[in-house]
mmJSON file of the N, C-alpha and C atoms, coordinates in Angstrom:
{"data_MODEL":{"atom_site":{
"group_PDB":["ATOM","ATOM","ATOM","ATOM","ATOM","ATOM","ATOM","ATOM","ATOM","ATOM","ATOM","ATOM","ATOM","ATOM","ATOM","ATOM","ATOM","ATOM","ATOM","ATOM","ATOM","ATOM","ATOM","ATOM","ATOM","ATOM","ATOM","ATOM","ATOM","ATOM","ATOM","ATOM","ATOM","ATOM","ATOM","ATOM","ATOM","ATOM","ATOM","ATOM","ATOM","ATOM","ATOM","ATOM","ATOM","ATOM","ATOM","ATOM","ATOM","ATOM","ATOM","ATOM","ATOM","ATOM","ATOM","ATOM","ATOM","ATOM","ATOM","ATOM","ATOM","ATOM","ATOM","ATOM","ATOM","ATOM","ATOM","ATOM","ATOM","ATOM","ATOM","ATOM","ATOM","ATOM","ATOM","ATOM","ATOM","ATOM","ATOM","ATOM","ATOM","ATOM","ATOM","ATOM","ATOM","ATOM","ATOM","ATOM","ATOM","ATOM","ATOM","ATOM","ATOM","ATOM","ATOM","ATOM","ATOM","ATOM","ATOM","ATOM","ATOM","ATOM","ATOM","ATOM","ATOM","ATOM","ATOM","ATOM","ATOM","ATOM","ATOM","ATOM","ATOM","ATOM","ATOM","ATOM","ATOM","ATOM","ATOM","ATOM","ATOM","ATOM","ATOM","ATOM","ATOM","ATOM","ATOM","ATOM","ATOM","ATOM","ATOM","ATOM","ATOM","ATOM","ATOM","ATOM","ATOM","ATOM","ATOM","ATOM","ATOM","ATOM","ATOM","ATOM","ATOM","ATOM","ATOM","ATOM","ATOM","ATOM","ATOM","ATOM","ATOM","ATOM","ATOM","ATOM","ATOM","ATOM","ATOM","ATOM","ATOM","ATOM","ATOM","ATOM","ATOM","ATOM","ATOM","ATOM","ATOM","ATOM","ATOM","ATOM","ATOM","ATOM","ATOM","ATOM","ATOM","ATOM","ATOM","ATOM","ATOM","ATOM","ATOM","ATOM","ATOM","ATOM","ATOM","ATOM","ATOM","ATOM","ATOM","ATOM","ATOM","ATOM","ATOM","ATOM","ATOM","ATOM","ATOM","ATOM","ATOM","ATOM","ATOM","ATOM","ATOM","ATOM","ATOM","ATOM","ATOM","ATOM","ATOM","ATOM","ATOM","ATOM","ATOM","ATOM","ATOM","ATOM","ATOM"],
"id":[1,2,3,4,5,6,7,8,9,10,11,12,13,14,15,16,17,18,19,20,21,22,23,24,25,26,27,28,29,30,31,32,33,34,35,36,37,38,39,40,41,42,43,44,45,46,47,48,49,50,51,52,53,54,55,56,57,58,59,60,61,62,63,64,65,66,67,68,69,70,71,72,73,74,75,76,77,78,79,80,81,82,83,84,85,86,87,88,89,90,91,92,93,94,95,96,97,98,99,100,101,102,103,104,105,106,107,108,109,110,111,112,113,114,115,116,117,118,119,120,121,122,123,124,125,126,127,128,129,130,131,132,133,134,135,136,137,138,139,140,141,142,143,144,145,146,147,148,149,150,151,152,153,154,155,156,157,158,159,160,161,162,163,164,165,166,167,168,169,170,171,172,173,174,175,176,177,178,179,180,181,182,183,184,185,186,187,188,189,190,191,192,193,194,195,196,197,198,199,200,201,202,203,204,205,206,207,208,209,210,211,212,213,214,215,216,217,218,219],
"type_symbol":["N","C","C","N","C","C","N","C","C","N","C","C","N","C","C","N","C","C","N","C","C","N","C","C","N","C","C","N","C","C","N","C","C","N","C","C","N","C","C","N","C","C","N","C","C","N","C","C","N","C","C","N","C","C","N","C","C","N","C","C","N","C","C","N","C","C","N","C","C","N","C","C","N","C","C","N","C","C","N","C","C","N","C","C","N","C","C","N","C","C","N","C","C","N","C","C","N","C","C","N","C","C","N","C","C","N","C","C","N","C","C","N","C","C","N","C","C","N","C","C","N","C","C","N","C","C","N","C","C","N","C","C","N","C","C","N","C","C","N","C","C","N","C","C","N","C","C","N","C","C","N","C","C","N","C","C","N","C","C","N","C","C","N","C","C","N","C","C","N","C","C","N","C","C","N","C","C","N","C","C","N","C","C","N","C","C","N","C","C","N","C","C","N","C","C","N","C","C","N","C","C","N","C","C","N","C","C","N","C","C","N","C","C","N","C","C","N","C","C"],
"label_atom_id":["N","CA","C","N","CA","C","N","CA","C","N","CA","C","N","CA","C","N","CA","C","N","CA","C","N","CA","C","N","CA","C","N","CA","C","N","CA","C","N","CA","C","N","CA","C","N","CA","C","N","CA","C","N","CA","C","N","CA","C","N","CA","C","N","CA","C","N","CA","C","N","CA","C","N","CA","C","N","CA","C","N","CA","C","N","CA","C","N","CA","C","N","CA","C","N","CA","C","N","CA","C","N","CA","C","N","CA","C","N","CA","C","N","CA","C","N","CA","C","N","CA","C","N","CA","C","N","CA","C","N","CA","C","N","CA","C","N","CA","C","N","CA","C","N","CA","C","N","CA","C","N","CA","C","N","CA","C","N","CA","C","N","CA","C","N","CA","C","N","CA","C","N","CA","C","N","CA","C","N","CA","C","N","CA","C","N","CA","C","N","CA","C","N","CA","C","N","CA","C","N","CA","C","N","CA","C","N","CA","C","N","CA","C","N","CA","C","N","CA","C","N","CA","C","N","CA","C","N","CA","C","N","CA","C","N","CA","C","N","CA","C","N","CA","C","N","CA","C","N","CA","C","N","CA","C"],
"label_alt_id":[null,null,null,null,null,null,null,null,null,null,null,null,null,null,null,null,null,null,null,null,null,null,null,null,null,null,null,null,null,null,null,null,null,null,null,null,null,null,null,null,null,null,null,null,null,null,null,null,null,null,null,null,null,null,null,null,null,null,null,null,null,null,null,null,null,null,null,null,null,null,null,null,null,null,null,null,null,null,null,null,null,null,null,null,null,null,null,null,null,null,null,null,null,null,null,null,null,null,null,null,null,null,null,null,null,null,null,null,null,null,null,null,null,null,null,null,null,null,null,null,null,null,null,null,null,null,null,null,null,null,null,null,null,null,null,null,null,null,null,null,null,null,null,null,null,null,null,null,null,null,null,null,null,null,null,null,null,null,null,null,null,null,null,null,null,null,null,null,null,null,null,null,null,null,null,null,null,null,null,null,null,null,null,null,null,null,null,null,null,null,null,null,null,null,null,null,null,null,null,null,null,null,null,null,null,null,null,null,null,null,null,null,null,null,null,null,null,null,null],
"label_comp_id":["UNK","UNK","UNK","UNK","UNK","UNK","UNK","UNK","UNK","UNK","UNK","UNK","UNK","UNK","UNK","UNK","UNK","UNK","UNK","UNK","UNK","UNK","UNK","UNK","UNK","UNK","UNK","UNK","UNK","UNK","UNK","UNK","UNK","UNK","UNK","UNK","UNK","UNK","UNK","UNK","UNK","UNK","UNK","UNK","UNK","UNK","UNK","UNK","UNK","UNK","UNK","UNK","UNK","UNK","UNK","UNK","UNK","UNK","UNK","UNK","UNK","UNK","UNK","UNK","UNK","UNK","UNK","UNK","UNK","UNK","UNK","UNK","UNK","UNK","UNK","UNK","UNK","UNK","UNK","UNK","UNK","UNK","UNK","UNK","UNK","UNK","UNK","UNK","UNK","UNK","UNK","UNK","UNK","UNK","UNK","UNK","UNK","UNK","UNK","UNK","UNK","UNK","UNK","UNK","UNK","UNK","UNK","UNK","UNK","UNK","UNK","UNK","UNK","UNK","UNK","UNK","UNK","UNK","UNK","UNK","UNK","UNK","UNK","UNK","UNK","UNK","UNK","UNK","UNK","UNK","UNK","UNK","UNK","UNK","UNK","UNK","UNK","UNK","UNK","UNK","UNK","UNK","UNK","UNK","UNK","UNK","UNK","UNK","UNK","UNK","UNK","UNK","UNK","UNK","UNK","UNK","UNK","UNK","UNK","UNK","UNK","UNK","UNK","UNK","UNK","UNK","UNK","UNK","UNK","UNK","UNK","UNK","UNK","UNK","UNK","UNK","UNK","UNK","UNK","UNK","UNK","UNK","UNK","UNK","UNK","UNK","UNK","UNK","UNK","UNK","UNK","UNK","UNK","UNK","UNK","UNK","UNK","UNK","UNK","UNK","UNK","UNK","UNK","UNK","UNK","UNK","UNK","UNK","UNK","UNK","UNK","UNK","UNK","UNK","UNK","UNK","UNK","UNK","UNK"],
"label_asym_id":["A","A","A","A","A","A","A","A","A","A","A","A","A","A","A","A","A","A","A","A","A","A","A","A","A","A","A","A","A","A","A","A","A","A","A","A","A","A","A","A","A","A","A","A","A","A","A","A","A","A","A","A","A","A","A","A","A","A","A","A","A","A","A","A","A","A","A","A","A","A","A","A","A","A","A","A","A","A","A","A","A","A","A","A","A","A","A","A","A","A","A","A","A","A","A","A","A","A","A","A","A","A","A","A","A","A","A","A","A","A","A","A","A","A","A","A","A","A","A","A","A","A","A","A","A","A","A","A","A","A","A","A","A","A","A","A","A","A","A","A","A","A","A","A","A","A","A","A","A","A","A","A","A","A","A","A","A","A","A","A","A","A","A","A","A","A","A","A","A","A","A","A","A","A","A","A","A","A","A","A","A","A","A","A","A","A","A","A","A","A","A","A","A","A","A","A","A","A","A","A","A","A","A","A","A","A","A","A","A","A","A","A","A","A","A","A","A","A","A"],
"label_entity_id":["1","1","1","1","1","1","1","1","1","1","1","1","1","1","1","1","1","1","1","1","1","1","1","1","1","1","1","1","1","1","1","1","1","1","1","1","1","1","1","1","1","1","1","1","1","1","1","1","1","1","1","1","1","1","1","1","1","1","1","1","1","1","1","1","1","1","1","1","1","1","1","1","1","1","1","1","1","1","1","1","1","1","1","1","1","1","1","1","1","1","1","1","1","1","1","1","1","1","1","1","1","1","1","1","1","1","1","1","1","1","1","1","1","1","1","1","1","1","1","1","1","1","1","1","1","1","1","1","1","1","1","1","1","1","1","1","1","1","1","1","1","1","1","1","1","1","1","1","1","1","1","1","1","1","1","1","1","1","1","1","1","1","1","1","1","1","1","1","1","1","1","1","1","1","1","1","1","1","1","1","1","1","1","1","1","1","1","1","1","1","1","1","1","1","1","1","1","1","1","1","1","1","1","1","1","1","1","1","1","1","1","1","1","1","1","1","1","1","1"],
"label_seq_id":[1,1,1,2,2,2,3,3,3,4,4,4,5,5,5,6,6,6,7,7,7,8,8,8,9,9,9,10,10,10,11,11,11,12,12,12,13,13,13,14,14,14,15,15,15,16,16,16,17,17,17,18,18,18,19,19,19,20,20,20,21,21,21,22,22,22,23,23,23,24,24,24,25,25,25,26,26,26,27,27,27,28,28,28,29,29,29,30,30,30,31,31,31,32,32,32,33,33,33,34,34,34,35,35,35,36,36,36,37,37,37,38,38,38,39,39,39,40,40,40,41,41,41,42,42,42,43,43,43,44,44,44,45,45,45,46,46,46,47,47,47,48,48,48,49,49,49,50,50,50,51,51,51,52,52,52,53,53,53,54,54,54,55,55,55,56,56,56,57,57,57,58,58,58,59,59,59,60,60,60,61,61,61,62,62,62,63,63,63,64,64,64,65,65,65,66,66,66,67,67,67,68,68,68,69,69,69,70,70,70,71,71,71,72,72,72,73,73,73],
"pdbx_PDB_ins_code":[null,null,null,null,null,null,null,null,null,null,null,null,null,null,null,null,null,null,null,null,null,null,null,null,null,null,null,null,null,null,null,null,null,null,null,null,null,null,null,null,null,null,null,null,null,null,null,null,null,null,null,null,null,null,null,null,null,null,null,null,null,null,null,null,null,null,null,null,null,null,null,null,null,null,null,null,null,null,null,null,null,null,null,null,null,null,null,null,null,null,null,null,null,null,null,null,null,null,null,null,null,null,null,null,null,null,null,null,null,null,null,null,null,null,null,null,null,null,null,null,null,null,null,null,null,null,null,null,null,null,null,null,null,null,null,null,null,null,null,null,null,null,null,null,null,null,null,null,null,null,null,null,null,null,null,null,null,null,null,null,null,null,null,null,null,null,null,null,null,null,null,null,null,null,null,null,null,null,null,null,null,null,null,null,null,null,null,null,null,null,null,null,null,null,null,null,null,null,null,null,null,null,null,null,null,null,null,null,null,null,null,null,null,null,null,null,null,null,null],
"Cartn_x":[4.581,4.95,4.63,4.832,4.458,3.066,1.898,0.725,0.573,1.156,0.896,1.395,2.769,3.094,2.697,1.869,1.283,-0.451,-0.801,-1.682,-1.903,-0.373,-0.023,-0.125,-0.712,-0.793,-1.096,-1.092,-1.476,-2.739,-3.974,-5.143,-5.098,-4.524,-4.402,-3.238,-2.301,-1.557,-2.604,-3.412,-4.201,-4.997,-5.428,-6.548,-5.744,-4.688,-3.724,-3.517,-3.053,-2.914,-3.671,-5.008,-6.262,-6.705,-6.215,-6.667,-5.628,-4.714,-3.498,-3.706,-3.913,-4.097,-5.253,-6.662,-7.613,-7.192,-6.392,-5.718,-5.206,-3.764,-3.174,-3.998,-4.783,-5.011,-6.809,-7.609,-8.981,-9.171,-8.487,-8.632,-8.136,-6.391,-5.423,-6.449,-6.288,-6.558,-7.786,-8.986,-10.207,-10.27,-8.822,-8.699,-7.602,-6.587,-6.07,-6.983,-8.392,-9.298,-9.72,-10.401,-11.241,-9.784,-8.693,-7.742,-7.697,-7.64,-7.246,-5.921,-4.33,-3.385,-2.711,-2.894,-2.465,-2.977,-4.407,-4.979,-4.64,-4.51,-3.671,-2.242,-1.588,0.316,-0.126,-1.285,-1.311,-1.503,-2.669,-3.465,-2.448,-1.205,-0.517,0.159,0.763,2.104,1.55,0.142,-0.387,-0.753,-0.77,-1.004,-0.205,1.343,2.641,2.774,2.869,3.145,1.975,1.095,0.207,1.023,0.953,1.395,2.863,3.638,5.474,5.5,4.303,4.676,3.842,2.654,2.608,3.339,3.728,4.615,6.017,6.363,7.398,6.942,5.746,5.403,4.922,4.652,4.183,5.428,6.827,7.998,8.283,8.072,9.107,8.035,6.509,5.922,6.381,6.585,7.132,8.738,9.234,10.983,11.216,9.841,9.662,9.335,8.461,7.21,7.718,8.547,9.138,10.331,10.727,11.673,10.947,9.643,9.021,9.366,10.249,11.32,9.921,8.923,8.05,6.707,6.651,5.89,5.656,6.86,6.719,6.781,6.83,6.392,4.946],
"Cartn_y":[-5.32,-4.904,-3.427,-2.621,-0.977,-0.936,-1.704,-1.944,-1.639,-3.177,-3.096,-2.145,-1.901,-0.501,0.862,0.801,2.498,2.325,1.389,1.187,2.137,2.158,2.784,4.133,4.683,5.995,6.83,7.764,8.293,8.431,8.223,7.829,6.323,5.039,4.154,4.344,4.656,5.248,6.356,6.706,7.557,6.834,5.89,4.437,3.376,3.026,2.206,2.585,3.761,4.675,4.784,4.904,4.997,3.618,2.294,1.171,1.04,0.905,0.798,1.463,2.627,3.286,3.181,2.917,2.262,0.565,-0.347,-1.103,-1.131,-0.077,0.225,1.12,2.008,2.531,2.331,1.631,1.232,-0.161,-1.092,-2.468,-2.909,-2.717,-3.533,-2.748,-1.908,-1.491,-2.24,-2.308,-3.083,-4.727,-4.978,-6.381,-6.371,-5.615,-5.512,-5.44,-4.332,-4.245,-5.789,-6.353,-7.483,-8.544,-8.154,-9.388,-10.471,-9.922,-10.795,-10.354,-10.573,-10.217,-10.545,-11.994,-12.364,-11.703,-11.255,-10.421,-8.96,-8.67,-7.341,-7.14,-7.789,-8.408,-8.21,-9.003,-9.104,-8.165,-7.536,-6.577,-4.969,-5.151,-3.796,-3.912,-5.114,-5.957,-6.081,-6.147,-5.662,-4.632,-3.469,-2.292,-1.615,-2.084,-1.38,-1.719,-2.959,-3.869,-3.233,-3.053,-2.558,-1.036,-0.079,1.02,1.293,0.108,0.337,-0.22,-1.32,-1.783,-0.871,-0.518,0.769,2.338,2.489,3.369,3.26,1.447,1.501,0.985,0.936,0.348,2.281,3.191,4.335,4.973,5.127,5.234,4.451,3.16,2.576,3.443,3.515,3.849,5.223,5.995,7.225,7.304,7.322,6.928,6.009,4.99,4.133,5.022,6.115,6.667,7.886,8.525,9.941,10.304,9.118,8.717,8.215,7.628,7.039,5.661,4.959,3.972,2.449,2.493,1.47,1.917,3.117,3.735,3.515,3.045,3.047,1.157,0.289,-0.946,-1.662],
"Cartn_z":[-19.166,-17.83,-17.617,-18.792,-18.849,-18.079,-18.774,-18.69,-17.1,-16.43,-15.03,-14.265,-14.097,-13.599,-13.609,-15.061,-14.856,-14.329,-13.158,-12.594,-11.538,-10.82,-9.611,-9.469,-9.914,-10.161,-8.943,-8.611,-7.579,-6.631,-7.83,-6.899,-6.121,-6.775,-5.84,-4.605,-4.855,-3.783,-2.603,-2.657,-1.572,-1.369,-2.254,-1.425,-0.774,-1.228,-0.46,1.145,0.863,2.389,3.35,2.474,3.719,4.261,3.242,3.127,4.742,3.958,5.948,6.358,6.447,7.642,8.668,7.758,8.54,9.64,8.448,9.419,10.543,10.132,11.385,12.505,12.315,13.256,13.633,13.411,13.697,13.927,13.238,13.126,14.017,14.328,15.016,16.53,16.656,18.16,18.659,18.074,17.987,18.572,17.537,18.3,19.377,19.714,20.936,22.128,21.757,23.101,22.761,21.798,22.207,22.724,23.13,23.862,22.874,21.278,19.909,19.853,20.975,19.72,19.286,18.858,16.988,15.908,16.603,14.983,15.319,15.949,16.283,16.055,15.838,15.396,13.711,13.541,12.152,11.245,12.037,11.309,11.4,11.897,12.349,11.515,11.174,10.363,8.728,8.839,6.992,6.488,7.73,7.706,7.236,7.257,7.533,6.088,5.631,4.311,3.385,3.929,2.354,2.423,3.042,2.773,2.41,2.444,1.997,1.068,0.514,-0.904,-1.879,-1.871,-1.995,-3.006,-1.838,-1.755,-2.619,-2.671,-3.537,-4.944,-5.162,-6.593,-7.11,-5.833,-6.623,-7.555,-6.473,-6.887,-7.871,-8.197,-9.117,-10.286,-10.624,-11.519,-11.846,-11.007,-11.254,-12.271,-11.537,-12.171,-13.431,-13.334,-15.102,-16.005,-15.851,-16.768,-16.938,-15.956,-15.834,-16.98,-17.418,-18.255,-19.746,-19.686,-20.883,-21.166,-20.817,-20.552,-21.613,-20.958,-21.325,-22.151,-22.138,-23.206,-24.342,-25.222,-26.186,-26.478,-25.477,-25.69,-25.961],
"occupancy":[1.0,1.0,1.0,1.0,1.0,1.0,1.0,1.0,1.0,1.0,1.0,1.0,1.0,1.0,1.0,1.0,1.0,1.0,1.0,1.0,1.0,1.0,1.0,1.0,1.0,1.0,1.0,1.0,1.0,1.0,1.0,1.0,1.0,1.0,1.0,1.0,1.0,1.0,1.0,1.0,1.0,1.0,1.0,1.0,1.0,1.0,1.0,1.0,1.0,1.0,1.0,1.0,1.0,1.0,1.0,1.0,1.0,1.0,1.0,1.0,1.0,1.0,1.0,1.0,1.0,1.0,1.0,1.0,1.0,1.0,1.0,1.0,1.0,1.0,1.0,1.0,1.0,1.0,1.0,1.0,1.0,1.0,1.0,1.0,1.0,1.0,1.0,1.0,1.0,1.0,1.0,1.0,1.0,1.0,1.0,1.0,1.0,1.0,1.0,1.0,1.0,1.0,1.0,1.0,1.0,1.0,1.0,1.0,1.0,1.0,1.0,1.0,1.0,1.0,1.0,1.0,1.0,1.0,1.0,1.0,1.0,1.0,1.0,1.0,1.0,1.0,1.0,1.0,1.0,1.0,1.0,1.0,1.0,1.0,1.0,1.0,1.0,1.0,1.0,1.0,1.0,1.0,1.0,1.0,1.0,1.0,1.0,1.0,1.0,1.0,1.0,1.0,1.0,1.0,1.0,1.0,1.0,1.0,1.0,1.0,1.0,1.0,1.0,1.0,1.0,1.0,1.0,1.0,1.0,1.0,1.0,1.0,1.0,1.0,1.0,1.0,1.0,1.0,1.0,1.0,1.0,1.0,1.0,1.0,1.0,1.0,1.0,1.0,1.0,1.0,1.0,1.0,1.0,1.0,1.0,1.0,1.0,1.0,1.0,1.0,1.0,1.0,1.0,1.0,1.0,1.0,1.0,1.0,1.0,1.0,1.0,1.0,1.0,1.0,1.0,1.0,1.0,1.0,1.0],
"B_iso_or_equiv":[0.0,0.0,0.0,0.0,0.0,0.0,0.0,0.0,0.0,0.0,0.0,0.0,0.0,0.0,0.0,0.0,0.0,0.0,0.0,0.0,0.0,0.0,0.0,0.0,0.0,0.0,0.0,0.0,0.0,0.0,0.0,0.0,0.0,0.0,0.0,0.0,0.0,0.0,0.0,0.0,0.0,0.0,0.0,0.0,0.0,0.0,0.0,0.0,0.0,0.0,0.0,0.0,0.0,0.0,0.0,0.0,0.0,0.0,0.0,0.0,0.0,0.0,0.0,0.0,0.0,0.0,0.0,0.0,0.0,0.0,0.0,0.0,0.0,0.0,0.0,0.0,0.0,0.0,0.0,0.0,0.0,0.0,0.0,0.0,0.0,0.0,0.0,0.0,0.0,0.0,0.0,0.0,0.0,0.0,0.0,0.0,0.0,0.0,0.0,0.0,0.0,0.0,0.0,0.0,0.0,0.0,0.0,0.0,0.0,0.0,0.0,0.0,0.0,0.0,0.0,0.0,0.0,0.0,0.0,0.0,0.0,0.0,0.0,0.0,0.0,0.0,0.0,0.0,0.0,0.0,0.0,0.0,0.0,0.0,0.0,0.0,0.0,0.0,0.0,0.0,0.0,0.0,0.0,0.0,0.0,0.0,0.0,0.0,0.0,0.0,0.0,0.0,0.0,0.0,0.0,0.0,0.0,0.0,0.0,0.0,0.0,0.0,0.0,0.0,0.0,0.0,0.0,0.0,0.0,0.0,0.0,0.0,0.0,0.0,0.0,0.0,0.0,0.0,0.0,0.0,0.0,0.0,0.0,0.0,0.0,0.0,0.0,0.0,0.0,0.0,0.0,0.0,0.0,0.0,0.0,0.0,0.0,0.0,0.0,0.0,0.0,0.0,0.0,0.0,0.0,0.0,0.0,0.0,0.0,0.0,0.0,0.0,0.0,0.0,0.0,0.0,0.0,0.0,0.0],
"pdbx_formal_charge":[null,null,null,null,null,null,null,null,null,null,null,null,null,null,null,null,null,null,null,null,null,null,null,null,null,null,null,null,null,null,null,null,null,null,null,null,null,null,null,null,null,null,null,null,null,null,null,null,null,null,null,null,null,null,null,null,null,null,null,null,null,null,null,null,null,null,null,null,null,null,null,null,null,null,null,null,null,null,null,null,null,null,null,null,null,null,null,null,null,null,null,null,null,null,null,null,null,null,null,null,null,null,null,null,null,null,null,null,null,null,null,null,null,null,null,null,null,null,null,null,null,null,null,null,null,null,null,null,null,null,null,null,null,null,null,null,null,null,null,null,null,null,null,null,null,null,null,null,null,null,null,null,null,null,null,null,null,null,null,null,null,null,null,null,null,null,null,null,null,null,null,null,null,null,null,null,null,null,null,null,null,null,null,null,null,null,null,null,null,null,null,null,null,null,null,null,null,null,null,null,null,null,null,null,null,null,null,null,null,null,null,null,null,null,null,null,null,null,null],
"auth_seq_id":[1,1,1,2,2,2,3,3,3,4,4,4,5,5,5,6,6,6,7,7,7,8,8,8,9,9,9,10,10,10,11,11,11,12,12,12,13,13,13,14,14,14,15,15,15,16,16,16,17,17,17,18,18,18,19,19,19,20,20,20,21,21,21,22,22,22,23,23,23,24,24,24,25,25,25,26,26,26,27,27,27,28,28,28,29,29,29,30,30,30,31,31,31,32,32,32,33,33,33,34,34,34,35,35,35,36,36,36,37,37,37,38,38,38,39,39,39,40,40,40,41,41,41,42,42,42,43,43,43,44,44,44,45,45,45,46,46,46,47,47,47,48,48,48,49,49,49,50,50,50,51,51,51,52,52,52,53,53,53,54,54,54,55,55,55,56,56,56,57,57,57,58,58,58,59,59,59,60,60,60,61,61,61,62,62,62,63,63,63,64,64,64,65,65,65,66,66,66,67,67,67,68,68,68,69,69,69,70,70,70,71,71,71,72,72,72,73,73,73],
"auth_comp_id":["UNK","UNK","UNK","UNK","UNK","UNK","UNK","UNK","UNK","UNK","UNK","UNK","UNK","UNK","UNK","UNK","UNK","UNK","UNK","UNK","UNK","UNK","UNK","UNK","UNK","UNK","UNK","UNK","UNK","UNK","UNK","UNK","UNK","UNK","UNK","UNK","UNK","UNK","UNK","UNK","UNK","UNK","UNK","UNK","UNK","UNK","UNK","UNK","UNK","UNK","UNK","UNK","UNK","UNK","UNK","UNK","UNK","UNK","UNK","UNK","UNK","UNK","UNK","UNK","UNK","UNK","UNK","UNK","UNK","UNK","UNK","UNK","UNK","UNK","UNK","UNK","UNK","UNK","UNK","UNK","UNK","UNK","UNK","UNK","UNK","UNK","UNK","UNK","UNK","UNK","UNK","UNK","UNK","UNK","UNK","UNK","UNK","UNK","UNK","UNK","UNK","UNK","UNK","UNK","UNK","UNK","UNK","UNK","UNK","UNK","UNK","UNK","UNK","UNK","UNK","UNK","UNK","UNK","UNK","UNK","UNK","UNK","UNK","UNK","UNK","UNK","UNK","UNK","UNK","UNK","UNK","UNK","UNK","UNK","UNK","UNK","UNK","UNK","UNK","UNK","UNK","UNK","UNK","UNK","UNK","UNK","UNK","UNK","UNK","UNK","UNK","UNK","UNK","UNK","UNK","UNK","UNK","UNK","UNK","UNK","UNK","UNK","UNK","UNK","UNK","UNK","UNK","UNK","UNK","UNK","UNK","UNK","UNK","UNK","UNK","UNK","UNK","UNK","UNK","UNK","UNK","UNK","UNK","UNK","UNK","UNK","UNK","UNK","UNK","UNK","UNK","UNK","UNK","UNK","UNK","UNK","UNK","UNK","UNK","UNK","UNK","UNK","UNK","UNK","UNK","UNK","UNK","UNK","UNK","UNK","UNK","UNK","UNK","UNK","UNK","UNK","UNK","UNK","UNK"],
"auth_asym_id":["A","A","A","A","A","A","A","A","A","A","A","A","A","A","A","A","A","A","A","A","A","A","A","A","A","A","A","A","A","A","A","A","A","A","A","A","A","A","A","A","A","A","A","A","A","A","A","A","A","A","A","A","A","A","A","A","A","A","A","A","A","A","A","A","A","A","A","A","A","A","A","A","A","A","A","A","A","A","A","A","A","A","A","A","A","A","A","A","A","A","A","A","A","A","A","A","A","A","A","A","A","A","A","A","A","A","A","A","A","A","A","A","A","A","A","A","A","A","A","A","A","A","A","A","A","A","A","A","A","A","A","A","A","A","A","A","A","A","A","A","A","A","A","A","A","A","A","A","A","A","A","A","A","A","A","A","A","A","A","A","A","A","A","A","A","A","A","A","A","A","A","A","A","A","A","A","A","A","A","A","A","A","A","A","A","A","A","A","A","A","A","A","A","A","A","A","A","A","A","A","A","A","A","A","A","A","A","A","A","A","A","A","A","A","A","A","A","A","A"],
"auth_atom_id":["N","CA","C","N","CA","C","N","CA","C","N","CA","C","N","CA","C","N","CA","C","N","CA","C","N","CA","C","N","CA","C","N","CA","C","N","CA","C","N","CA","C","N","CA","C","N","CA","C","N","CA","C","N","CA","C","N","CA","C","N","CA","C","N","CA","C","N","CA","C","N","CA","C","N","CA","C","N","CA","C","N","CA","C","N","CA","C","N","CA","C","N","CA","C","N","CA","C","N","CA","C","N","CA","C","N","CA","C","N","CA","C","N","CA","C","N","CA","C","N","CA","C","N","CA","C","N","CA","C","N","CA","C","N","CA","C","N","CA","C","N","CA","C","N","CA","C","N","CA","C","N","CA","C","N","CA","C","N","CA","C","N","CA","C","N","CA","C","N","CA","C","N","CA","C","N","CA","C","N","CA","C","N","CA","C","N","CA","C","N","CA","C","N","CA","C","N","CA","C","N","CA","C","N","CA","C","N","CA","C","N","CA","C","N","CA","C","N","CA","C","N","CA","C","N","CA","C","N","CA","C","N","CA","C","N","CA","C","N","CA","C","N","CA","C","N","CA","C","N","CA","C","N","CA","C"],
"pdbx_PDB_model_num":[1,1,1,1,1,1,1,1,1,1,1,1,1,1,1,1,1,1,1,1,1,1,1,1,1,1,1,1,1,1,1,1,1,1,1,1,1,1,1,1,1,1,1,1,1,1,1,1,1,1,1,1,1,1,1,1,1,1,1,1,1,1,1,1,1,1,1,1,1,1,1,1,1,1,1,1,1,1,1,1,1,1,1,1,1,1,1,1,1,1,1,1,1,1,1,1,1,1,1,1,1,1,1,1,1,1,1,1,1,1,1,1,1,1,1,1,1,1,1,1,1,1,1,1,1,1,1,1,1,1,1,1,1,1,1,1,1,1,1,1,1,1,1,1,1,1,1,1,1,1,1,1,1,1,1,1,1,1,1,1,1,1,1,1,1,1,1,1,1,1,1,1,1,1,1,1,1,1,1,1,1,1,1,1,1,1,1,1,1,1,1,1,1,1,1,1,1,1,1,1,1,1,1,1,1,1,1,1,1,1,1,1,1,1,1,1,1,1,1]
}}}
């Protein structure tokens, strides 16, 4: 489990971010103009979800590793 958690490291956390954020703010609007909005609901609603899960797998990696806790498994 150490393994997978120290994935999260901070460079994927700044690709995650840009990954939603391109979502939320290029994609969803794109299909709001083309009068798509289910894919605009969607694409706002995975935008939000990639960047908060994210965000809480960067934290949990932090607070695991900051401690050494799985390091030595």
């Amino acid at each position: 489990m150490g393994r997978i958690i120290g994935i999260f490291d901070k460079y994927f956390l700044i690709l995650m971010l840009i990954e939603g954020g391109i979502t939320m703010f290029m994609d969803a609007p794109s299909f709001k103009k083309s009068n798509m909005m289910k894919s605009y609901k969607q694409a706002r609603w995975i935008g939000i979800f990639i960047i908060t899960i994210s965000l809480i797998l960067y934290i949990l990696q932090r607070i695991l590793f900051q401690n050494s806790i799985f390091l030595k498994m």
